[in-house]
PyMOL CGO cylinders between C-alpha atoms (Angstrom):
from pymol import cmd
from pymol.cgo import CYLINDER

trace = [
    CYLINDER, 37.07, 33.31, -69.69, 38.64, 34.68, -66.67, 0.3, 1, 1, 1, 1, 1, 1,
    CYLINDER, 38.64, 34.68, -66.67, 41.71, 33.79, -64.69, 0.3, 1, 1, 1, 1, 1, 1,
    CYLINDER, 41.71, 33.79, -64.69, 41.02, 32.27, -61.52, 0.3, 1, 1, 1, 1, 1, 1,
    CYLINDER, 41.02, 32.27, -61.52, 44.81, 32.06, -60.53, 0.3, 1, 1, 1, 1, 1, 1,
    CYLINDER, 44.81, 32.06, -60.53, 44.40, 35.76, -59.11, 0.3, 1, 1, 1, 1, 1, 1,
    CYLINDER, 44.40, 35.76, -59.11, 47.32, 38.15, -59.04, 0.3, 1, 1, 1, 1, 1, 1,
    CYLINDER, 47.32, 38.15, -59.04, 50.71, 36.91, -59.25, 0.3, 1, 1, 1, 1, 1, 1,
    CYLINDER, 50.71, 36.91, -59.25, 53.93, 38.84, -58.04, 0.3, 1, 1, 1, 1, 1, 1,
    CYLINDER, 53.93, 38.84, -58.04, 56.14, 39.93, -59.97, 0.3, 1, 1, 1, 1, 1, 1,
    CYLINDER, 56.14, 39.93, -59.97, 59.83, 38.85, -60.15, 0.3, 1, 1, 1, 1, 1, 1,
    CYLINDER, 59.83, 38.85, -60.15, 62.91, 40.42, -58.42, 0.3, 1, 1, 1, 1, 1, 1,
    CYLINDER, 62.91, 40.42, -58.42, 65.92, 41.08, -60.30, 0.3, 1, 1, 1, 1, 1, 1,
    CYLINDER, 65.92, 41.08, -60.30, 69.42, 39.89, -58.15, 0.3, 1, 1, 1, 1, 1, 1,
    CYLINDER, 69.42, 39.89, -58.15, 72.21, 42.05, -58.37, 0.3, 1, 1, 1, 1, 1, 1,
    CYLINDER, 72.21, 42.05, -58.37, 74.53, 40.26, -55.61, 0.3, 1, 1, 1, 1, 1, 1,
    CYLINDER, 74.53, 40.26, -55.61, 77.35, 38.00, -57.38, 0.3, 1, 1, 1, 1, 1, 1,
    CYLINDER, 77.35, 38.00, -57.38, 76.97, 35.08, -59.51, 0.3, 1, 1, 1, 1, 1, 1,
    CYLINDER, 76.97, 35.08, -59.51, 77.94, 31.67, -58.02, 0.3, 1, 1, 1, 1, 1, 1,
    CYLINDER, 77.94, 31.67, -58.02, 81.54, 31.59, -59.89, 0.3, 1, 1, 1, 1, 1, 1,
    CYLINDER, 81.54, 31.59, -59.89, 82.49, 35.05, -59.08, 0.3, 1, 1, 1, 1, 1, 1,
    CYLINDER, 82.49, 35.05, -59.08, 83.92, 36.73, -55.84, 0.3, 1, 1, 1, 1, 1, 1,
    CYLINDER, 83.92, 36.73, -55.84, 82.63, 39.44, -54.10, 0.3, 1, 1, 1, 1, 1, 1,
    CYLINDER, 82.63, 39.44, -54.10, 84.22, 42.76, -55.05, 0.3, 1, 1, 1, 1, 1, 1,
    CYLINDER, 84.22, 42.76, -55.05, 85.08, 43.10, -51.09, 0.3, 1, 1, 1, 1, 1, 1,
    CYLINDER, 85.08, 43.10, -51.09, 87.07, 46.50, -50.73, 0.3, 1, 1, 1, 1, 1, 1,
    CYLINDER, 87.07, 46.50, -50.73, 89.79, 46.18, -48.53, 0.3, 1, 1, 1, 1, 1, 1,
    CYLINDER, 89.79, 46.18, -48.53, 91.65, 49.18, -46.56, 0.3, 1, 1, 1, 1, 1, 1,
    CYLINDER, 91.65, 49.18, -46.56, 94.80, 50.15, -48.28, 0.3, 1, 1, 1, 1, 1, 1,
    CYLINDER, 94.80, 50.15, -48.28, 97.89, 49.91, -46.77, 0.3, 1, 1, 1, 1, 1, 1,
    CYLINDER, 97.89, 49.91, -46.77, 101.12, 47.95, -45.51, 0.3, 1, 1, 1, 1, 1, 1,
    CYLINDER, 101.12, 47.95, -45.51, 100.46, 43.86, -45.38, 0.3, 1, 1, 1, 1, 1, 1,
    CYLINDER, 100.46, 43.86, -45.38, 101.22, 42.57, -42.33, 0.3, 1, 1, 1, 1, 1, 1,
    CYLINDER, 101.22, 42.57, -42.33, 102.02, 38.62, -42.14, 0.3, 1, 1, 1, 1, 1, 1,
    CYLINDER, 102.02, 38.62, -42.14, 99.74, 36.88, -39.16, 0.3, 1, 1, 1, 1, 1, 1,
    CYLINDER, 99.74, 36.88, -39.16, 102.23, 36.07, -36.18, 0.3, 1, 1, 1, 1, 1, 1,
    CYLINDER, 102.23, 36.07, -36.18, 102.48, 32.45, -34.86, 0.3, 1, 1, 1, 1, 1, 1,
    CYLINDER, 102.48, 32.45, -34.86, 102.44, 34.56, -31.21, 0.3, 1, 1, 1, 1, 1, 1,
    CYLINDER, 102.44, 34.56, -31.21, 101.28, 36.91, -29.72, 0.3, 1, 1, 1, 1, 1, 1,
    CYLINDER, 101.28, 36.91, -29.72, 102.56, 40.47, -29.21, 0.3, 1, 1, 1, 1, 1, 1,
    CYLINDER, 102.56, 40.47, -29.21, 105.17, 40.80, -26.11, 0.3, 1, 1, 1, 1, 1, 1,
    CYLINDER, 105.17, 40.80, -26.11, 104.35, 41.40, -22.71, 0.3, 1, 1, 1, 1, 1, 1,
    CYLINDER, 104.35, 41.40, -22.71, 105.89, 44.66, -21.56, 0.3, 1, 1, 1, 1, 1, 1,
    CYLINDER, 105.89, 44.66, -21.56, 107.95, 45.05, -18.48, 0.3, 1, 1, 1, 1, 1, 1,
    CYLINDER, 107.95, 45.05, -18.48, 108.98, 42.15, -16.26, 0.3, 1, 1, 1, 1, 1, 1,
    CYLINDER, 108.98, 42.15, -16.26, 106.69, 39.59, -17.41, 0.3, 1, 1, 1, 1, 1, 1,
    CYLINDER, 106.69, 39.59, -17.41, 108.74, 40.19, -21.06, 0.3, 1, 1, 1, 1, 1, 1,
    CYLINDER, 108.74, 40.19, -21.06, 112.03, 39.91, -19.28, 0.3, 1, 1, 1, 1, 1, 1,
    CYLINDER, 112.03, 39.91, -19.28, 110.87, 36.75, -17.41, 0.3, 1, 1, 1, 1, 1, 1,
    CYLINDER, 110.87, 36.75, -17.41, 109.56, 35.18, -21.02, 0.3, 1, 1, 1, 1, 1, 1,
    CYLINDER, 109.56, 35.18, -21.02, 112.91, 36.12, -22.37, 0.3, 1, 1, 1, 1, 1, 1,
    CYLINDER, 112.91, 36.12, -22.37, 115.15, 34.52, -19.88, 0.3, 1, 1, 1, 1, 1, 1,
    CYLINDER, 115.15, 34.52, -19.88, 112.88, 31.30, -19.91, 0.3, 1, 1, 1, 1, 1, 1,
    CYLINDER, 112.88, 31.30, -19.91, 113.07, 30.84, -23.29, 0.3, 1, 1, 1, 1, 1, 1,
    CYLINDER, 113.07, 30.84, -23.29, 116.75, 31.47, -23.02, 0.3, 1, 1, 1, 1, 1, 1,
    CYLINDER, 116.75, 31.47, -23.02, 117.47, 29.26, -20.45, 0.3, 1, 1, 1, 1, 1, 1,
    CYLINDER, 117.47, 29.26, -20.45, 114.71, 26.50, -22.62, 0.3, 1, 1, 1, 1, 1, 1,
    CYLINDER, 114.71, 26.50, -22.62, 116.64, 26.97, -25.39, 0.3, 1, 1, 1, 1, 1, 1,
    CYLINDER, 116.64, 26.97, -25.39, 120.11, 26.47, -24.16, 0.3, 1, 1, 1, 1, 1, 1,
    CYLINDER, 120.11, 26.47, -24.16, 119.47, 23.68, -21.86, 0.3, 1, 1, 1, 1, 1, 1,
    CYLINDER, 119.47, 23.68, -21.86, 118.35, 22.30, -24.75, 0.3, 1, 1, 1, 1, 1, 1,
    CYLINDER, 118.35, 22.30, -24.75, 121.15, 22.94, -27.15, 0.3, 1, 1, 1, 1, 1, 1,
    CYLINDER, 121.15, 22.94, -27.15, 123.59, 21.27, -24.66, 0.3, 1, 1, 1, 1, 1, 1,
    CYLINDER, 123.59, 21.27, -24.66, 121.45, 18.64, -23.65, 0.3, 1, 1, 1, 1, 1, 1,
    CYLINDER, 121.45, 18.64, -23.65, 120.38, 17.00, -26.60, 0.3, 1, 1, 1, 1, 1, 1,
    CYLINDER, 120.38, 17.00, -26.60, 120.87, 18.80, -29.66, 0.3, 1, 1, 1, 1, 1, 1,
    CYLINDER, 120.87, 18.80, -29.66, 124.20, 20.77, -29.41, 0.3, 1, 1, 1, 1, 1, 1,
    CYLINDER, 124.20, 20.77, -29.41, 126.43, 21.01, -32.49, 0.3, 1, 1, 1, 1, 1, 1,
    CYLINDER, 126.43, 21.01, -32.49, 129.76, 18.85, -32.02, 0.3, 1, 1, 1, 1, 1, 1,
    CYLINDER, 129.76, 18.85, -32.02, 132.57, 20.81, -33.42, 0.3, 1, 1, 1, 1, 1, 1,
    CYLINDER, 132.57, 20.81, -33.42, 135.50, 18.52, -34.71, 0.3, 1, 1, 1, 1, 1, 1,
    CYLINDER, 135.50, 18.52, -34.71, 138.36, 18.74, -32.54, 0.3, 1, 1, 1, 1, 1, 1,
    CYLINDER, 138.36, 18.74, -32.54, 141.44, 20.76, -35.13, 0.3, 1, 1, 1, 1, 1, 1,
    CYLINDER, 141.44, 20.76, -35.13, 144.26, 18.92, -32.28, 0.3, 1, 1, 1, 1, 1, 1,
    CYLINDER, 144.26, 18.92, -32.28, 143.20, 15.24, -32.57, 0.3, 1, 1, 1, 1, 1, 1,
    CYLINDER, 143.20, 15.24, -32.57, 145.70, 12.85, -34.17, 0.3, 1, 1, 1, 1, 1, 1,
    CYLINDER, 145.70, 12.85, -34.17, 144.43, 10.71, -36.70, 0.3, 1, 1, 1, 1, 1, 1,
    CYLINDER, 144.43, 10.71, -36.70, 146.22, 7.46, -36.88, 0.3, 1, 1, 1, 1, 1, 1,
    CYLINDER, 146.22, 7.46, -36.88, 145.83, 5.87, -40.50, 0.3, 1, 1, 1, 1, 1, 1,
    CYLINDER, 145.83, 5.87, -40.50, 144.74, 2.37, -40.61, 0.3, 1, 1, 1, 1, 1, 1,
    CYLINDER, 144.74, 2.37, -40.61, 146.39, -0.46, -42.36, 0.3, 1, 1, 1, 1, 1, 1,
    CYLINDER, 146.39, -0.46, -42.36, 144.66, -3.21, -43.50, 0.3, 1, 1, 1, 1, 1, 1,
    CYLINDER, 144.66, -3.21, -43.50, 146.14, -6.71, -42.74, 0.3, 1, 1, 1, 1, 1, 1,
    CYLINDER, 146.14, -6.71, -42.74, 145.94, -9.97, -44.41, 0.3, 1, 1, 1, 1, 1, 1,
    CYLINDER, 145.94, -9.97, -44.41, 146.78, -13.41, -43.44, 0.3, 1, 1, 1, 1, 1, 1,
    CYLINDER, 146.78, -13.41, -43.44, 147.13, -15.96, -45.96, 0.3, 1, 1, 1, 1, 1, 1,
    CYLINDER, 147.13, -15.96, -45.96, 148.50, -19.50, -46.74, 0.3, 1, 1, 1, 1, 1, 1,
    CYLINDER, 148.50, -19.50, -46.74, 150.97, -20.85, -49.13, 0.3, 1, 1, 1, 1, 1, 1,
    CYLINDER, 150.97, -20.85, -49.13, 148.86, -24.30, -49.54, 0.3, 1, 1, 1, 1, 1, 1,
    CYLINDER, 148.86, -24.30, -49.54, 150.48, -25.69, -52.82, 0.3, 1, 1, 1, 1, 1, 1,
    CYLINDER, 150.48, -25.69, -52.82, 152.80, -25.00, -54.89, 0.3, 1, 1, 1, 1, 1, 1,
    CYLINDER, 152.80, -25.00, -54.89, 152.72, -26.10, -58.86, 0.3, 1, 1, 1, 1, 1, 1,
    CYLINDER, 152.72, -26.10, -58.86, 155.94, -28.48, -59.42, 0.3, 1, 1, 1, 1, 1, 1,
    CYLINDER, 155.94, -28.48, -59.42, 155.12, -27.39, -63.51, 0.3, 1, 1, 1, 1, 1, 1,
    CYLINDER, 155.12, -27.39, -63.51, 155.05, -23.55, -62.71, 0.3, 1, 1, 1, 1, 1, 1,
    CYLINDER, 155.05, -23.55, -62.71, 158.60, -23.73, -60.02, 0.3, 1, 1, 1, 1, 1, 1,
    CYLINDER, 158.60, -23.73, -60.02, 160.46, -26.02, -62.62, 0.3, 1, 1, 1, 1, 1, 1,
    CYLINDER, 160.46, -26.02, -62.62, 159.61, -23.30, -65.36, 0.3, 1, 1, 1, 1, 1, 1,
    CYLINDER, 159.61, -23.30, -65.36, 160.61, -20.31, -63.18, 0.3, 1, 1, 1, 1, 1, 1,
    CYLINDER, 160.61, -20.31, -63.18, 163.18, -22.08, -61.46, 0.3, 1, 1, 1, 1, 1, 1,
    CYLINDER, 163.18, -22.08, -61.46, 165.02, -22.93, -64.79, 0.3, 1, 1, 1, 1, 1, 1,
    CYLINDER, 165.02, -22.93, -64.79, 164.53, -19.47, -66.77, 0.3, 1, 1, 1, 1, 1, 1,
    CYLINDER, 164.53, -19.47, -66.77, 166.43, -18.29, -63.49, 0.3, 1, 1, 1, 1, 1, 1,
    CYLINDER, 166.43, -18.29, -63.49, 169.39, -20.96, -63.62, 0.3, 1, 1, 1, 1, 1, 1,
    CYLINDER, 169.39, -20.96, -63.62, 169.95, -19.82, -67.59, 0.3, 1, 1, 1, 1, 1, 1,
    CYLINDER, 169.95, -19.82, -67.59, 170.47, -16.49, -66.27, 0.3, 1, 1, 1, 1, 1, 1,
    CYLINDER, 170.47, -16.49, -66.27, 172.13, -17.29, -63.68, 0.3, 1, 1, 1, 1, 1, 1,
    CYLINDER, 172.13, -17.29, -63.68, 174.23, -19.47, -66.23, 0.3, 1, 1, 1, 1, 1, 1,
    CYLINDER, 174.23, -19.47, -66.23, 174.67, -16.57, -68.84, 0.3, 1, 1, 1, 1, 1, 1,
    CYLINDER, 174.67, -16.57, -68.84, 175.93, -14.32, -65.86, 0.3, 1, 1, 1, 1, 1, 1,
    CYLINDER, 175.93, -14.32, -65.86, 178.64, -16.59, -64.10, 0.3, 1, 1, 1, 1, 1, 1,
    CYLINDER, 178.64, -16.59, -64.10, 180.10, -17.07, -67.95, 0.3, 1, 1, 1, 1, 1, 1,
    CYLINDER, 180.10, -17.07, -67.95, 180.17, -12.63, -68.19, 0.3, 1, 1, 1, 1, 1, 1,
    CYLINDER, 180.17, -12.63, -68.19, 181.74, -12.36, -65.23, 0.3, 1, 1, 1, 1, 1, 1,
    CYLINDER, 181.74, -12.36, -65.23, 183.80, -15.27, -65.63, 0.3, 1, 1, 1, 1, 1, 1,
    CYLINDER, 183.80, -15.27, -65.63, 184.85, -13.76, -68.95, 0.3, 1, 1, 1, 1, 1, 1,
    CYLINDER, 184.85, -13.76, -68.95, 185.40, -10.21, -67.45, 0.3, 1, 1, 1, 1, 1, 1,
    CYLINDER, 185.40, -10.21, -67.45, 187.63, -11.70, -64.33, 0.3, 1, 1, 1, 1, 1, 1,
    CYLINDER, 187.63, -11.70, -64.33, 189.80, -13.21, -66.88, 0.3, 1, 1, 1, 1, 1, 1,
    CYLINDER, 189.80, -13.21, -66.88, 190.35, -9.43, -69.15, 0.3, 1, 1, 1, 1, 1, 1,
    CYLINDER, 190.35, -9.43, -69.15, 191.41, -7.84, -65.79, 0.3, 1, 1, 1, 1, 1, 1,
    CYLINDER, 191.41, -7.84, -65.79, 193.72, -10.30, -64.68, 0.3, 1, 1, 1, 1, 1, 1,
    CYLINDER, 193.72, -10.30, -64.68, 195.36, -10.56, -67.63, 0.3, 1, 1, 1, 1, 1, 1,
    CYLINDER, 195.36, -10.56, -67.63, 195.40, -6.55, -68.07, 0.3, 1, 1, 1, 1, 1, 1,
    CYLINDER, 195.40, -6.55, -68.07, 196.73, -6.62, -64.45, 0.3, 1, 1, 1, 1, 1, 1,
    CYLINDER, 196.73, -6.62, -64.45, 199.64, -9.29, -65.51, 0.3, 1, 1, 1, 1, 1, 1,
    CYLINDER, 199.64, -9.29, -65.51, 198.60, -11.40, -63.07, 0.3, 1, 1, 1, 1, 1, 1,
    CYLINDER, 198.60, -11.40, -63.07, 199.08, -14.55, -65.31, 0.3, 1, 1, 1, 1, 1, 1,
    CYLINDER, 199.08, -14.55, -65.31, 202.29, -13.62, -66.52, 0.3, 1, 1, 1, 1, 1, 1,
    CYLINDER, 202.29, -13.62, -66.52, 203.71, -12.88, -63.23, 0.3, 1, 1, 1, 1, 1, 1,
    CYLINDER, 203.71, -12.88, -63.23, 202.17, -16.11, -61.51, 0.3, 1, 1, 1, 1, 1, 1,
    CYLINDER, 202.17, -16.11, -61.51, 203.12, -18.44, -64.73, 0.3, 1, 1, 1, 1, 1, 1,
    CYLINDER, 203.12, -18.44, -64.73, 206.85, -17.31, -64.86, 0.3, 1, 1, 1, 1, 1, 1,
    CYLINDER, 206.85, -17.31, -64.86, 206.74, -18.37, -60.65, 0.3, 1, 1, 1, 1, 1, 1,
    CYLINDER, 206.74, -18.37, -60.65, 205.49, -21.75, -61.63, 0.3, 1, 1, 1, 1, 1, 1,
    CYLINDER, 205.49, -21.75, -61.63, 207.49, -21.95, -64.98, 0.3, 1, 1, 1, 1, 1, 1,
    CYLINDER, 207.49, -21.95, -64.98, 210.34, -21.39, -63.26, 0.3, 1, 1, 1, 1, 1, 1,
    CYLINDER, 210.34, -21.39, -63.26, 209.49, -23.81, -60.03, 0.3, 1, 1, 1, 1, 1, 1,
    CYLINDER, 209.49, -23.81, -60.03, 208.53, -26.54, -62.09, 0.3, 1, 1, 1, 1, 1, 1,
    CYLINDER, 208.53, -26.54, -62.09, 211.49, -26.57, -64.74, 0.3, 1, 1, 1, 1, 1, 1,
    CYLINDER, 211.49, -26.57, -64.74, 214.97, -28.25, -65.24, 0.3, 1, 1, 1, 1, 1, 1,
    CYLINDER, 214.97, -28.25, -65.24, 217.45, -28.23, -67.92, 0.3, 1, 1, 1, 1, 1, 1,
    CYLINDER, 217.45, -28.23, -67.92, 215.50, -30.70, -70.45, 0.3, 1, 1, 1, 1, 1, 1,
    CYLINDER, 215.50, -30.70, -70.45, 211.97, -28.82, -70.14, 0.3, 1, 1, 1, 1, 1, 1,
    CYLINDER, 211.97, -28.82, -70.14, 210.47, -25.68, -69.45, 0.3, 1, 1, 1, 1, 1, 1,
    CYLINDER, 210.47, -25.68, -69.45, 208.40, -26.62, -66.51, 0.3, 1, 1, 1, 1, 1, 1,
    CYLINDER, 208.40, -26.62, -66.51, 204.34, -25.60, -66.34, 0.3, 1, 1, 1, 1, 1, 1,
    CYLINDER, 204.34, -25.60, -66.34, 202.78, -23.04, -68.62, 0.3, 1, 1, 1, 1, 1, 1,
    CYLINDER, 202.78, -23.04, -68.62, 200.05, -21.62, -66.85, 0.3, 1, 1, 1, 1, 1, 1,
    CYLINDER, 200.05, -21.62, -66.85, 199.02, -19.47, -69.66, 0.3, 1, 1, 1, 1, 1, 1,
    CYLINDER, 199.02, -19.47, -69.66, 198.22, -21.40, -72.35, 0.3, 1, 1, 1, 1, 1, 1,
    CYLINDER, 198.22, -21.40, -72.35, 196.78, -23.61, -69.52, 0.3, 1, 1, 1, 1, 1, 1,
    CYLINDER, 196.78, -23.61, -69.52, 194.24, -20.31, -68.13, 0.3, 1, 1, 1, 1, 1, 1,
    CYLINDER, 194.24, -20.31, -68.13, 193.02, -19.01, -71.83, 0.3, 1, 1, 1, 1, 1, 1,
    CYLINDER, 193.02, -19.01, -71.83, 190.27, -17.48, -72.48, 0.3, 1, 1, 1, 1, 1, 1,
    CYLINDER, 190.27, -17.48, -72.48, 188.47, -19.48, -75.04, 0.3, 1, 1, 1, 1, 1, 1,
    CYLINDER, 188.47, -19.48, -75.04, 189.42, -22.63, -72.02, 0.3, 1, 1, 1, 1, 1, 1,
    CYLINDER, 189.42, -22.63, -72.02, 188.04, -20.92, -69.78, 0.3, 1, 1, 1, 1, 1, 1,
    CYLINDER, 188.04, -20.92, -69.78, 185.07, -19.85, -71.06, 0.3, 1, 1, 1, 1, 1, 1,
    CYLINDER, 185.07, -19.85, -71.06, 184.56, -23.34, -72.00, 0.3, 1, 1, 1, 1, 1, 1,
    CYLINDER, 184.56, -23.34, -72.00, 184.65, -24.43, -68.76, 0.3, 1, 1, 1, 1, 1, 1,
    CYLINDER, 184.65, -24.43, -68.76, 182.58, -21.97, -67.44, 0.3, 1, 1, 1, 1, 1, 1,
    CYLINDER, 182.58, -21.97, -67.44, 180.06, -23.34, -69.63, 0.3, 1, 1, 1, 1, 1, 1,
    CYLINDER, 180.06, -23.34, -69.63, 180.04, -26.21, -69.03, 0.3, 1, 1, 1, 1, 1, 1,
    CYLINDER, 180.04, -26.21, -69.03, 179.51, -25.55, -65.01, 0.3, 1, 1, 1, 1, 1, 1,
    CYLINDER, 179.51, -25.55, -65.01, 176.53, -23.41, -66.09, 0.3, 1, 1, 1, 1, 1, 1,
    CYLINDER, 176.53, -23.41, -66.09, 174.94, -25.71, -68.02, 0.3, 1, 1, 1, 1, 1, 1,
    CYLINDER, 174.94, -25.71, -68.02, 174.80, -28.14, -65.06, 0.3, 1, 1, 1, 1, 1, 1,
    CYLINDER, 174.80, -28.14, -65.06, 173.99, -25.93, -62.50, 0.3, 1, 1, 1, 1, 1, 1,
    CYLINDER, 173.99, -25.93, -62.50, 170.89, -25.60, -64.90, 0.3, 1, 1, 1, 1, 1, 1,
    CYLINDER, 170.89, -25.60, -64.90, 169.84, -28.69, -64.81, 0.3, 1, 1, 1, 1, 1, 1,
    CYLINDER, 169.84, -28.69, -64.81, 170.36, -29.08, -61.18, 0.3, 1, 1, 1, 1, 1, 1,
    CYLINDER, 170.36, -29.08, -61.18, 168.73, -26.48, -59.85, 0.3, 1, 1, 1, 1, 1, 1,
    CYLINDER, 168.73, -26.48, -59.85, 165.73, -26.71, -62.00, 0.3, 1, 1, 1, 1, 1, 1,
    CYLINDER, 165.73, -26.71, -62.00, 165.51, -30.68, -60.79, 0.3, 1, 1, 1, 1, 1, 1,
    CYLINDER, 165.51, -30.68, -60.79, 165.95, -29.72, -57.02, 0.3, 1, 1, 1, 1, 1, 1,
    CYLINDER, 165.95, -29.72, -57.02, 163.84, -26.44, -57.66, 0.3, 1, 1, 1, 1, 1, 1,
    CYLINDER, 163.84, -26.44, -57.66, 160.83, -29.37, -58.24, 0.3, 1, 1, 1, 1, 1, 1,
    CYLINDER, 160.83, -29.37, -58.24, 161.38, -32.00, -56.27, 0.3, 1, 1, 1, 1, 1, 1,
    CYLINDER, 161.38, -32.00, -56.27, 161.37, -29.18, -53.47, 0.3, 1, 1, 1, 1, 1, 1,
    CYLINDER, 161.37, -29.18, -53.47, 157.68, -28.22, -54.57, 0.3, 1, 1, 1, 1, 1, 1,
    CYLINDER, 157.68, -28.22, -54.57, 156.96, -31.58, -54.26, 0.3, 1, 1, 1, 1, 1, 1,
    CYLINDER, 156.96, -31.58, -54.26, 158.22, -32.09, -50.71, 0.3, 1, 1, 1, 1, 1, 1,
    CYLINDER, 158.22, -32.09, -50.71, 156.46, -28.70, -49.82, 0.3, 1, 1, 1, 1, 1, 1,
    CYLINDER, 156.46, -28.70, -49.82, 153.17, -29.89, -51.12, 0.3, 1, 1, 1, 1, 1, 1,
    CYLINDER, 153.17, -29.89, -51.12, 153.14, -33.21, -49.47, 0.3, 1, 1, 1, 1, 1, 1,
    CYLINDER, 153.14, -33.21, -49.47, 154.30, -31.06, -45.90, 0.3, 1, 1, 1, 1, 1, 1,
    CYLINDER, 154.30, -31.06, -45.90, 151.84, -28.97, -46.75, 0.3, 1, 1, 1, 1, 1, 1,
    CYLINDER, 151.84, -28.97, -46.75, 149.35, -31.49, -46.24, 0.3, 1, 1, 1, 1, 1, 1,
    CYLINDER, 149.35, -31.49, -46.24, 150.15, -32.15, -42.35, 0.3, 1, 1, 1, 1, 1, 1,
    CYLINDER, 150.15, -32.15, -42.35, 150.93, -28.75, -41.00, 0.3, 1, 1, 1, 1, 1, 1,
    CYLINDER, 150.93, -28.75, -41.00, 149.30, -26.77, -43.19, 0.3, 1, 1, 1, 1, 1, 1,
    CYLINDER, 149.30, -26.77, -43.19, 151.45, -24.72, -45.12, 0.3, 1, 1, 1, 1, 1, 1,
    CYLINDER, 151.45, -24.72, -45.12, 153.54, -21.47, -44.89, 0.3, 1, 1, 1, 1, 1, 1,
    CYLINDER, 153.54, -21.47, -44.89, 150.98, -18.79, -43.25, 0.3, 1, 1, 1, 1, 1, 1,
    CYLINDER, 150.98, -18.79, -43.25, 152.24, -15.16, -44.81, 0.3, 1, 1, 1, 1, 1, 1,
    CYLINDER, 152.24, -15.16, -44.81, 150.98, -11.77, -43.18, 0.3, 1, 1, 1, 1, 1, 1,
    CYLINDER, 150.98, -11.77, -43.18, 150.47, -9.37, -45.80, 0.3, 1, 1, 1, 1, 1, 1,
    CYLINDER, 150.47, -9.37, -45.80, 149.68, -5.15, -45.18, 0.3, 1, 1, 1, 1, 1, 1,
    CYLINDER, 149.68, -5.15, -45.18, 148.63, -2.22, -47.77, 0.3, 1, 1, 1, 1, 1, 1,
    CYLINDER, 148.63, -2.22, -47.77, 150.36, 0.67, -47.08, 0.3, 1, 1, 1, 1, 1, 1,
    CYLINDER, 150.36, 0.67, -47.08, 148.15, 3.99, -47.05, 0.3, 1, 1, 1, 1, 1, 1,
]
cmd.load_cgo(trace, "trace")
């Protein structure tokens, strides 16, 4: 048999580079130089003339629109205080009569001290002596001795007494110490109540 496809060519071999690599592209050696966003200067007057327009661009700028504000070192600075205003609307009767008579007992237990401690100094003083022989000796005759004022102005009576005008002033101010927050509540109610200002130091 004989071929009747008639001569074929034969294949070229490629030696360029394969799809995935780069070309081996040889590059001059030296310094790298960055590309510049503009172009090389003008020389002369037409440099000067760029130079002093984009001065002038730039500064007109700056103090136009977007100049830096430096903060001023000599301003005063006034602090602020804060201010509340608030009203006393009610008042709990329970809560004043509880306060009200814890501060009438100690009230109470201090008028009896200084009771007490009036009565030492006097009596170290010799004011009682001195003031008892007076009436003693205004008040007597021939059949009696007149007044004693001390055994009258003794401690132990006087303490006694003292106690007992603590214990009422106990009891009353503790009843008028209520029946006040009463009144104020029922005030209250028409004009509204005590209005207080209140302001937080800084």
């Amino acid at each position: 048999m004989t071929d009747s496809r008639g001569q074929q060519s034969s294949y070229e071999t490629y030696s360029g580079p394969l799809p995935g690599e780069r070309a081996n592209t040889q590059q001059p050696s030296g310094p790298y130089h960055p590309p510049q966003a503009y172009g090389a200067p003008a020389s002369g007057g037409q440099a000067g003339g760029q130079a002093g327009g984009l001065a002038g661009g730039t500064l007109g700028g700056q103090t136009g629109t977007g100049a830096v504000r430096r903060p001023r070192t000599g301003a005063r600075t006034t602090p602020r205080t804060r201010k509340a205003r608030l009203r006393v609307a009610k008042a709990d009767p329970w809560s004043v009569m509880k306060v009200s008579f814890l501060l009438s007992i100690a009230l109470g237990i201090c008028t009896v001290v200084a009771a007490a401690v009036l009565w030492m100094v006097m009596d170290s003083m010799g004011v009682f002596s001195t003031v008892g022989g007076t009436i003693s000796e205004a008040t007597g005759s021939n059949e009696s001795n007149g007044f004693d004022l001390q055994s009258f102005l003794s401690l132990p009576r006087v303490l006694t007494f003292t106690s007992v005008i603590a214990v009422i002033d106990v009891v009353l101010m503790t009843a008028l110490a209520t029946l006040g927050a009463f009144i104020y509540n029922l005030s209250a109610g028409f004009v509204g109540g005590v209005e207080l200002t209140l302001a937080e130091d800084e």
